[in-house]
N, C-alpha and C positions, 0 to 999 in steps of 0.2 A: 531273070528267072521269073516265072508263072507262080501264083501262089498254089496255084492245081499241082505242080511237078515237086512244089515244097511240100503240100500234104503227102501225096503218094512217097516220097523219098521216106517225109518222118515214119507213115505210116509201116515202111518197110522196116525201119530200123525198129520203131515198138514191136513187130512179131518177130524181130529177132531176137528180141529180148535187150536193145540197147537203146534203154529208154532217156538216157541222156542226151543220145544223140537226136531222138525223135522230138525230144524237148527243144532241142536248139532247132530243127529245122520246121517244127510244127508254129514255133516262134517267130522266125519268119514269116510264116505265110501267116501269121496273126498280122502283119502288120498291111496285108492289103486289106481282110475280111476282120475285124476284131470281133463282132458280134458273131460270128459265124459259130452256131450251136456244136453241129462236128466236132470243128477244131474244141471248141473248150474242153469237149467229154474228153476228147484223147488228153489233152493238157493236165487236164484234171487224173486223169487215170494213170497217165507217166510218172507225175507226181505224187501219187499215191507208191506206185512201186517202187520208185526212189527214195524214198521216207519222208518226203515234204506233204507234209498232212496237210501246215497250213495255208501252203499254195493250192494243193488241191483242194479244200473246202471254199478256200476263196473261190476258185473257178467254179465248181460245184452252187454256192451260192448266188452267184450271176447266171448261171446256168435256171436255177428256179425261178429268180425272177424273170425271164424271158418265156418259160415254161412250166407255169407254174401249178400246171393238173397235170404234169409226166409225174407221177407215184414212182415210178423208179428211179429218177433225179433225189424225190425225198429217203426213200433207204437207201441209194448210193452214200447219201450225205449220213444218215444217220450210222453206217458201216464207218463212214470216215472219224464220227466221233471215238464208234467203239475203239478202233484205233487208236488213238491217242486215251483212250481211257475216261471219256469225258462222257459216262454214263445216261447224268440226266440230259446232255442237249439231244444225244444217239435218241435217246425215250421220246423224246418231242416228236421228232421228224419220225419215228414210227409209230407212235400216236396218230399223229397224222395221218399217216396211208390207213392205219387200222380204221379209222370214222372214217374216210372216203372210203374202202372194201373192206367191210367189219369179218367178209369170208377170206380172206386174203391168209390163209396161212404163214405166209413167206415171212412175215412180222411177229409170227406168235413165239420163233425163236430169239430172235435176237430183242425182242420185251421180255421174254423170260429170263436170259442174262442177265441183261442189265438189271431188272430187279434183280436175280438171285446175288449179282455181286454190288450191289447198294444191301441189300441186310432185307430188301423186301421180298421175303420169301414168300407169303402168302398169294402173293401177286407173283412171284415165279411162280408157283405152282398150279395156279389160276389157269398161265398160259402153257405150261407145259404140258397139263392136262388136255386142254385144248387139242395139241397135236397129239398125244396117244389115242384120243377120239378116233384120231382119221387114219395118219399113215406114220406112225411111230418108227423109229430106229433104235438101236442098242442106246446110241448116246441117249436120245432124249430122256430113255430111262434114268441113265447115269446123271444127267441131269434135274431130275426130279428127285431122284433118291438121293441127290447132297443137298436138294432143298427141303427133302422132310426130314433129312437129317440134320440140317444145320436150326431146325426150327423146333428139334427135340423129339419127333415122331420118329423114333428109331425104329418102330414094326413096318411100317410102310415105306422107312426107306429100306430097309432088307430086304424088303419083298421087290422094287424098283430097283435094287441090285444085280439081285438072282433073277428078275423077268430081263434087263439087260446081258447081263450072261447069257442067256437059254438064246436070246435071240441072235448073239453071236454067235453060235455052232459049239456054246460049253469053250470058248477061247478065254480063255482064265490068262492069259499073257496078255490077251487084247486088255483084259479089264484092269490088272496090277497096273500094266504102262499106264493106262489111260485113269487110272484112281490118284494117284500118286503123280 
């Protein structure tokens, strides 16, 4: 077997959605290529959808030191903290892309979680703010408005309530599900 004909097999099986098997056969062909970048992301990525976090951040962190100004390598990794719930490392590695692209929106959500669910709201709201600057959605509001609400500014999160409402189309179902 060709390690080329083990990617292309595993790679078939990952968009079928049978990431185990793309795991075993992307496994393989790690054993002609190990350092081979590709393979790790897919490795790393299988395993992410499989619920091995900690394989995948493994891979993920070999993956940065080989690549270590790919900014998407760094929030892939810091997506894999959120995941497992591990707040301040997820902060680090989007810390990170934010001082290398301080304009990078892509970070100003997932810094604003992870504060708003470590208690540091102020700093949630810092970056939440941030993105209603530019190109806001229903959530961000709803997400702003449980951080000025969890922080005691109950008039401002009303208002980041009702401005998420309005921008859903007044879907009052959307909001209960998504409040609750």
């Amino acid at each position: 077997k060709s390690f080329e004909y083990l990617e292309k097999m595993g790679y078939c099986y990952q968009k079928m959605g049978k990431f185990n098997k793309a795991i075993e056969l992307y496994q393989q062909a790690e054993l002609f290529d190990k350092n081979k970048i590709w393979l790790q992301k897919k490795l790393g990525y299988c395993f992410r959808k499989t619920g091995d976090y900690s394989k995948a951040i493994e891979y993920y962190k070999n993956i940065i030191k080989s690549e270590p100004t790919d900014l998407n390598n760094l929030a892939y990794l810091g997506q894999l903290y959120i995941d497992i719930e591990d707040y301040e490392s997820a902060l680090k590695y989007y810390y990170k892309v934010e001082y290398e692209q301080p304009d990078n929106m892509k970070v100003y959500r997932p810094i604003g979680w992870c504060s708003f669910v470590q208690g540091k709201y102020d700093i949630a709201i810092k970056y939440f703010s941030k993105i209603l600057e530019k190109t806001p959605s229903k959530s961000d509001y709803l997400n702003i408005g449980h951080s000025y609400w969890a922080s005691g500014r109950l008039d401002r999160a009303l208002e980041a309530y009702r401005e998420a409402v309005r921008i859903s189309g007044n879907n009052k179902v959307w909001f209960r599900e998504t409040f609750f």
